[in-house]
LUMVOVEX-965237 format. One record per residue: x, y, z of N, C-alpha, C in turn. Coordinates in nm, 3 decimals. Last residue first. Example, Ala and Ser with C-alpha at 12.3 -4.5 7.8 and 13.67 -1.06 7.14 Angstrom:
// residues 2
     n.u     n.v     n.w    ca.u    ca.v    ca.w     c.u     c.v     c.w
   1.285  -0.225   0.708   1.367  -0.106   0.714   1.290   0.003   0.787
   1.319  -0.569   0.780   1.230  -0.450   0.780   1.320  -0.330   0.780
END
This chain:
// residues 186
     n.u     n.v     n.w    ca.u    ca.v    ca.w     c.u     c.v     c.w
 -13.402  15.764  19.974 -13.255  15.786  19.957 -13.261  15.972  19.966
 -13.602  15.451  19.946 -13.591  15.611  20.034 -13.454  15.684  20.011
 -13.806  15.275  19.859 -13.672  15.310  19.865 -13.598  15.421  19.859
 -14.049  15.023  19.927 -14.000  15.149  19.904 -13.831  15.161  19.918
 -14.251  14.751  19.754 -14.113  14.794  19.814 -14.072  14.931  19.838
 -14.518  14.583  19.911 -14.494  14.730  19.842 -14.320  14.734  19.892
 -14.658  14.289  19.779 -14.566  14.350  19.880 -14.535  14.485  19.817
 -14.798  14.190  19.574 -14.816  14.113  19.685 -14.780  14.207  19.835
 -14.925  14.320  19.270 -14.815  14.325  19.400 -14.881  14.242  19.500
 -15.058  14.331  19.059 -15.046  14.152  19.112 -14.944  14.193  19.254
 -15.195  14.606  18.955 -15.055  14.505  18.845 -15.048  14.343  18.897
 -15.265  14.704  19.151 -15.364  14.672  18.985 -15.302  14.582  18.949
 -15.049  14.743  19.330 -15.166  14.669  19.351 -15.256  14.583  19.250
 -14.896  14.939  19.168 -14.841  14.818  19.200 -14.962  14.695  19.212
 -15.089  15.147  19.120 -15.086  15.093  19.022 -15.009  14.992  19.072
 -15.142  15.211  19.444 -15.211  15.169  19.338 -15.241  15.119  19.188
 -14.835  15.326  19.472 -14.929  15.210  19.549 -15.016  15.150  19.449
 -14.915  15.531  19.318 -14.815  15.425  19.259 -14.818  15.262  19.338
 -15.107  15.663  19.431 -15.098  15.642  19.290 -14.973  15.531  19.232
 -14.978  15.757  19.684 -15.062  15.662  19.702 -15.087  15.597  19.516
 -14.753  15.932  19.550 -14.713  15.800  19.646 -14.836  15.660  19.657
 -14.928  16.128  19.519 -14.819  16.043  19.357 -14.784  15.890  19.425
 -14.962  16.229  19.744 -15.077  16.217  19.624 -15.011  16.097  19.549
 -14.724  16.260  19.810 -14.802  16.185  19.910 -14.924  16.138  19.767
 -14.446  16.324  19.631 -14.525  16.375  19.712 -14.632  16.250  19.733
 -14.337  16.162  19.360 -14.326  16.287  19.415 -14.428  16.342  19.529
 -14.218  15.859  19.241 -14.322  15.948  19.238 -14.285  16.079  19.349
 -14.193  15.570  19.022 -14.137  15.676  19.059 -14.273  15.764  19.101
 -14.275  15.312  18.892 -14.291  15.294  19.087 -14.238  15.444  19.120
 -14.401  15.208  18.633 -14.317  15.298  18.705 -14.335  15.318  18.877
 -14.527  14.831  18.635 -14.544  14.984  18.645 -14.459  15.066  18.741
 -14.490  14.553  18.488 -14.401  14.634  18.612 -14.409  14.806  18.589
 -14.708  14.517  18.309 -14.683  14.458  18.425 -14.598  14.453  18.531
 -14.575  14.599  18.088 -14.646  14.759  18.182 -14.689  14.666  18.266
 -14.171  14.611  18.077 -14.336  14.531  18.056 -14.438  14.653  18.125
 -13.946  14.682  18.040 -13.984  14.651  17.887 -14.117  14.602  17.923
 -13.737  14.777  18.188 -13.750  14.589  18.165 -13.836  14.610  18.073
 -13.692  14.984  18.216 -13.624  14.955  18.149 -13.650  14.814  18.116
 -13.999  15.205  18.323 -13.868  15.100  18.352 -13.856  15.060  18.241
 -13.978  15.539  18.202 -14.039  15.410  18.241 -13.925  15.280  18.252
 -13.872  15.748  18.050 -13.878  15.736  18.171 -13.983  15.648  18.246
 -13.667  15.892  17.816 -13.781  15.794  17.881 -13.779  15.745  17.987
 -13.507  16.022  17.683 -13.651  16.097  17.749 -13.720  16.024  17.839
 -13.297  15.972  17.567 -13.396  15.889  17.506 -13.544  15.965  17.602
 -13.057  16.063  17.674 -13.079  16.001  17.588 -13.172  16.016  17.473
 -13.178  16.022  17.988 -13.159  16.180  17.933 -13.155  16.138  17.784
 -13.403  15.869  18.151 -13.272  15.828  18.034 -13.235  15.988  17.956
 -13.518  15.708  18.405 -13.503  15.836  18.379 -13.358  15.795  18.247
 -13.536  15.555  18.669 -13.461  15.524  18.520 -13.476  15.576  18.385
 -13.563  15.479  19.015 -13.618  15.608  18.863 -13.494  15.571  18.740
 -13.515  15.347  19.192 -13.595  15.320  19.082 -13.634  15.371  18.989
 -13.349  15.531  19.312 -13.296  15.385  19.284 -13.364  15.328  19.217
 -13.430  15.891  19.283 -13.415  15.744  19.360 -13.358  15.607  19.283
 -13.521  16.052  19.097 -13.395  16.070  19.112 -13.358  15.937  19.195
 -13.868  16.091  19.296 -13.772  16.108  19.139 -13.617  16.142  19.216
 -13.835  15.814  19.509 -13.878  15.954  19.474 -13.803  15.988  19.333
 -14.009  15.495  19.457 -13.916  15.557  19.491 -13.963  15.752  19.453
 -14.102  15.143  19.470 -14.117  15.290  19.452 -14.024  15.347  19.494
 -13.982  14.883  19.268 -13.946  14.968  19.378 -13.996  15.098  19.396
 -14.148  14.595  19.145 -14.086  14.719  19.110 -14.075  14.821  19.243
 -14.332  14.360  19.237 -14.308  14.427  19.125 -14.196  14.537  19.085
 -14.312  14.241  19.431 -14.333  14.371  19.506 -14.317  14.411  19.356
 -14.447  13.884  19.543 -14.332  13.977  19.453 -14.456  14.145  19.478
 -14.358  13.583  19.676 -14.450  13.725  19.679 -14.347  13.866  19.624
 -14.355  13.292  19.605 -14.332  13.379  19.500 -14.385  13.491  19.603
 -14.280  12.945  19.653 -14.424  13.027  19.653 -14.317  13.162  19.680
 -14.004  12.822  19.441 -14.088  12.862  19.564 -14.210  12.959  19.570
 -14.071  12.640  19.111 -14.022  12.733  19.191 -14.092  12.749  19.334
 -14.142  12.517  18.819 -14.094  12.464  18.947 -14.066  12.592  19.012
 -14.401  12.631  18.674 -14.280  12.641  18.688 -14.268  12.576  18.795
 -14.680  12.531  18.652 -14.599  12.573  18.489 -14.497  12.549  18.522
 -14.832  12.539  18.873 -14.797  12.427  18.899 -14.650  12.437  18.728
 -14.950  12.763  19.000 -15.058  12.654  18.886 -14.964  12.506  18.878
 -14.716  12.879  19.116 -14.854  12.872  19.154 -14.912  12.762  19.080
 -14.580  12.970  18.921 -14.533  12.922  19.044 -14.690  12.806  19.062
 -14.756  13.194  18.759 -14.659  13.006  18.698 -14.646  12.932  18.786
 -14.779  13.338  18.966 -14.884  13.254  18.903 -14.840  13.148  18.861
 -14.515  13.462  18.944 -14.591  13.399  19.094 -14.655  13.289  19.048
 -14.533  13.558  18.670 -14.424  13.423  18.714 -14.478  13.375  18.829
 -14.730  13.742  18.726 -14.699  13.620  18.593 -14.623  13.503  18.634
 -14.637  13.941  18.813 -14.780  13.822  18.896 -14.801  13.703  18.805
 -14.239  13.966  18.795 -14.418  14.024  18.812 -14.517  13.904  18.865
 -13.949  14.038  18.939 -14.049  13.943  18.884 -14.179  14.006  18.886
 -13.867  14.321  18.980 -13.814  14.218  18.884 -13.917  14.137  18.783
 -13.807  14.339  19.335 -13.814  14.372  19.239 -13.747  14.330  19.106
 -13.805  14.171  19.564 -13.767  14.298  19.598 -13.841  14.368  19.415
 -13.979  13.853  19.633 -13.935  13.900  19.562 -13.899  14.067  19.499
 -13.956  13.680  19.886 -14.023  13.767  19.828 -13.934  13.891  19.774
 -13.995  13.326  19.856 -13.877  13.429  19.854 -13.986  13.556  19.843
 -14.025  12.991  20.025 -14.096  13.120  20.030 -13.988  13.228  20.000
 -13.834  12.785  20.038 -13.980  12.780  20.018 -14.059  12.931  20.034
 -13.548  12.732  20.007 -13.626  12.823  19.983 -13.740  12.797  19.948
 -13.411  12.437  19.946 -13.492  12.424  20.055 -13.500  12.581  20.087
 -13.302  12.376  19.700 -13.209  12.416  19.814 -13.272  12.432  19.961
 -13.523  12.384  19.575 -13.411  12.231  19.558 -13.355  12.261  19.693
 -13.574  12.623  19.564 -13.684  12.563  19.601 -13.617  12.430  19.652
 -13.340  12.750  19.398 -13.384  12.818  19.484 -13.463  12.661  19.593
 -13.430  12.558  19.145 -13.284  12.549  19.220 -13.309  12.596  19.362
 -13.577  12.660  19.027 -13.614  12.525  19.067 -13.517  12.498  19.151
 -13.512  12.975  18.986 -13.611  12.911  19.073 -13.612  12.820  19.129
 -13.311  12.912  18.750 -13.268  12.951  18.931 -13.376  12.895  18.992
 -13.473  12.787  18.580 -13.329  12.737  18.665 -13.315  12.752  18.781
 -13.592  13.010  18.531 -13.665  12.915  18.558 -13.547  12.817  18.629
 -13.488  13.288  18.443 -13.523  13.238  18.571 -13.504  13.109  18.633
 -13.472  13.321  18.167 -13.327  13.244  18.215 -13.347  13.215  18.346
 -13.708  13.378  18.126 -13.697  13.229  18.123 -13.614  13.169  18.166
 -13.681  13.633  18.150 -13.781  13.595  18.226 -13.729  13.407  18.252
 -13.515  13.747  17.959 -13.485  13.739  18.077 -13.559  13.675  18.157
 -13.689  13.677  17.741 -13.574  13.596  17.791 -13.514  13.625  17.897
 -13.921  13.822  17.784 -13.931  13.672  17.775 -13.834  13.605  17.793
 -13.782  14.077  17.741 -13.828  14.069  17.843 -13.850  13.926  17.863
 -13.500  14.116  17.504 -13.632  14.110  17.589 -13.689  14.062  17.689
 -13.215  14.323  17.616 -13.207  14.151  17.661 -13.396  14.161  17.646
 -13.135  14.567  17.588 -13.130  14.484  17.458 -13.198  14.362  17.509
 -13.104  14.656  17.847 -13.186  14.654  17.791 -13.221  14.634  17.685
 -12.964  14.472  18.158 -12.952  14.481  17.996 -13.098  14.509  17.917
 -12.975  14.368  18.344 -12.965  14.515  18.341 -12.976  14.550  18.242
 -12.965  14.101  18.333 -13.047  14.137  18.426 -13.124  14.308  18.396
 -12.771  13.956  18.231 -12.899  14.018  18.097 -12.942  14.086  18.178
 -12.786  13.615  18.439 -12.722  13.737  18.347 -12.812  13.824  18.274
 -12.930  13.465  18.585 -12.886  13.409  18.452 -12.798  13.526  18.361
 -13.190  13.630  18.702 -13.089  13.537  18.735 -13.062  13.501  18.552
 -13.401  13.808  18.786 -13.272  13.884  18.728 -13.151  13.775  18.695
 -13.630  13.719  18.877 -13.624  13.779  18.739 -13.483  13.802  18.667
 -13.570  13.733  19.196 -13.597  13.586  19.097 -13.554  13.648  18.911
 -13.393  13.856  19.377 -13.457  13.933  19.241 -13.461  13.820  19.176
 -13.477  13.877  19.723 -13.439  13.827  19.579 -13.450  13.937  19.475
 -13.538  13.893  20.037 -13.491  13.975  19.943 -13.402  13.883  19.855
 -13.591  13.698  20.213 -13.659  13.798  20.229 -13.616  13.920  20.086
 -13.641  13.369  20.201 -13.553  13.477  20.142 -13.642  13.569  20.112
 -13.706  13.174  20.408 -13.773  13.222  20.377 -13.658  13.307  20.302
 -13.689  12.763  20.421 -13.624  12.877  20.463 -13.730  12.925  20.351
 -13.926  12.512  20.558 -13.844  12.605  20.475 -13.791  12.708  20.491
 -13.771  12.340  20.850 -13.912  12.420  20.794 -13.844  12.488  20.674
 -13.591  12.006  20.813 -13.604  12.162  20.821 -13.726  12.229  20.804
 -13.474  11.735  20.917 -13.568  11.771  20.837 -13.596  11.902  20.896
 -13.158  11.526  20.842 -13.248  11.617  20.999 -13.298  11.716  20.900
 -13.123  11.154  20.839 -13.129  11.317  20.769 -13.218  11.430  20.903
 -13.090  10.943  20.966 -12.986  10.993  20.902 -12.983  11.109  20.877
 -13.447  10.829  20.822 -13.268  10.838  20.923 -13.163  10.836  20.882
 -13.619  10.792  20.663 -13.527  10.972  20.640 -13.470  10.928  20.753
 -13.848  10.621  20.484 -13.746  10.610  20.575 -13.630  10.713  20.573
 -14.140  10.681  20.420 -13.994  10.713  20.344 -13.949  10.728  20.444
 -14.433  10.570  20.341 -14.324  10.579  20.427 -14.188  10.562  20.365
 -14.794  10.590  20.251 -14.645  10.623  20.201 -14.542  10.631  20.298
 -15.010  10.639  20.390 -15.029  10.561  20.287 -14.859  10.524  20.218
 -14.897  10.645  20.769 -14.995  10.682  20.647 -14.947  10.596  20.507
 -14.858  10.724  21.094 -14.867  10.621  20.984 -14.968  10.674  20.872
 -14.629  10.771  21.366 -14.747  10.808  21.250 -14.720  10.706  21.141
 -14.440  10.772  21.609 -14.517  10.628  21.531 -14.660  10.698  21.429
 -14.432  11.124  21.673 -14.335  10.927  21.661 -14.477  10.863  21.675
 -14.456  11.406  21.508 -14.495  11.317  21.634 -14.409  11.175  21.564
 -14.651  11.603  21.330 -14.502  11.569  21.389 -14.544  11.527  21.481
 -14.866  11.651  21.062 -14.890  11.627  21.165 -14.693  11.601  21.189
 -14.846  11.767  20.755 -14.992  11.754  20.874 -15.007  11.788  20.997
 -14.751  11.997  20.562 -14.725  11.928  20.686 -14.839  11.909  20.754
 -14.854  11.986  20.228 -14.807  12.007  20.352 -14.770  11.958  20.454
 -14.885  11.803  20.024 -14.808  11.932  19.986 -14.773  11.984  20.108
 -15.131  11.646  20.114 -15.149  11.740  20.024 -15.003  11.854  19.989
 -14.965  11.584  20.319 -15.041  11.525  20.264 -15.081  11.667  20.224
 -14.704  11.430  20.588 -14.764  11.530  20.464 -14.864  11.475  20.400
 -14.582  11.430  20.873 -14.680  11.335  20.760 -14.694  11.465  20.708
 -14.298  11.275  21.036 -14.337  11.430  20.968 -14.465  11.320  20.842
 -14.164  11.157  21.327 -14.182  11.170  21.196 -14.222  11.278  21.144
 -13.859  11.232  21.536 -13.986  11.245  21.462 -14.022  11.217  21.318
 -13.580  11.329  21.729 -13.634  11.223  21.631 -13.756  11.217  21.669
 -13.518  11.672  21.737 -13.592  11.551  21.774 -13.610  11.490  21.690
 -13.354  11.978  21.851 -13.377  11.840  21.708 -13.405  11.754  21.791
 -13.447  12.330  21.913 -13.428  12.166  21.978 -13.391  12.082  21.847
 -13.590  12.598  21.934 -13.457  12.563  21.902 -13.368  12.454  21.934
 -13.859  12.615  21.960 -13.738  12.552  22.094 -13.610  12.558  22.052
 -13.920  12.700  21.682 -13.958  12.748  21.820 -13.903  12.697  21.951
 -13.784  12.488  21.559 -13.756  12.603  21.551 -13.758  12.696  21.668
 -13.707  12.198  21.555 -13.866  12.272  21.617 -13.797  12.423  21.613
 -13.632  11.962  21.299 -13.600  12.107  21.363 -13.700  12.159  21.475
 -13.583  11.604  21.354 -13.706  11.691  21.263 -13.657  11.858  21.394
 -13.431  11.320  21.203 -13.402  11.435  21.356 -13.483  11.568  21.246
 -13.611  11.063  21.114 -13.559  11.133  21.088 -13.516  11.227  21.206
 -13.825  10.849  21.088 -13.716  10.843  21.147 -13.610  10.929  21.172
 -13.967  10.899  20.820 -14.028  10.836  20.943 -13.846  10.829  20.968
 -14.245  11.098  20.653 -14.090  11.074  20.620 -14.080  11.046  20.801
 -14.517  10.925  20.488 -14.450  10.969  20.636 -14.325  10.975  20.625
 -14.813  11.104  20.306 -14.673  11.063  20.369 -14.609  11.041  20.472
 -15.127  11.063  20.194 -15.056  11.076  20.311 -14.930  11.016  20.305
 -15.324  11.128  19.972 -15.227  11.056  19.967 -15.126  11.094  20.109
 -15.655  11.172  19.853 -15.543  11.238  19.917 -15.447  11.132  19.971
END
């Protein structure tokens, strides 16, 4: 394990709502330790710079970036990939945690995760429940069909009717990799 010190820097305390010159040790990916005169295997001189906790984005649609979003000609792999940009970008910008409203599935988290994709740690809500006729129902007079439009059964219909149907869609979010249940009430 490999210990950092970004050493000199004006470091946020959030909780005081203060800036202090501090170092900051990492090791493994995290924050160890804050405090003046730490020492470890690595020192990166950061005066000058004032060092942040990550920001959190409480509402994304990682999945939807790059255009195509709505588009149901667009398959599902390519909308998925035009992500990967945004993500690394997202994370660049200092978003360390988004949770994700609806879009992304447990696939991309996972990518996140293992290390495949650059991106922020991921909690995704798969898809929006809702009541029939709601913001997630996509219902196609057309075509009859009435499953989401993105094209995967790793984003299961989130539409439903009454308390019974409600917990059933809970439960297929859950099966699927949900992290977070989105509802959407109208």
């Amino acid at each position: 394990m490999t210990r950092s010190v970004l050493g000199g820097g004006s470091v946020l305390d959030p909780s005081a709502g203060e800036v202090h010159v501090a170092d900051v040790a990492i090791e493994d990916g995290l924050v160890a330790e804050v405090g003046l005169g730490l020492t470890g295997d690595e020192h990166v001189d950061v005066a000058g710079l004032t060092l942040t906790p990550g920001l959190i984005d409480c509402h994304a649609h990682m999945a939807f970036a790059g255009g195509g979003a709505f588009d149901s000609e667009v398959p599902p792999s390519r909308r998925l990939l035009r992500s990967v940009p945004e993500l690394a970008t997202t994370l660049r910008l200092g978003v360390t945690t988004v949770r994700d409203a609806w879009g992304a599935d447990a696939g991309m988290r996972d990518a996140i995760e293992e290390g495949s994709v650059p991106g922020p740690r991921l909690l995704v809500s798969l898809a929006q429940l809702c009541g029939t006729g709601g913001i997630g129902d996509h219902f196609s007079p057309a075509t009859g069909d009435d499953t989401s439009f993105l094209g995967s059964a790793w984003l299961p219909r989130g539409v439903f009717d009454g308390p019974a149907e409600a917990r059933g869609a809970v439960r297929r979010m859950v099966r699927s990799g949900a992290d977070v249940i989105k509802v959407a009430m109208s």
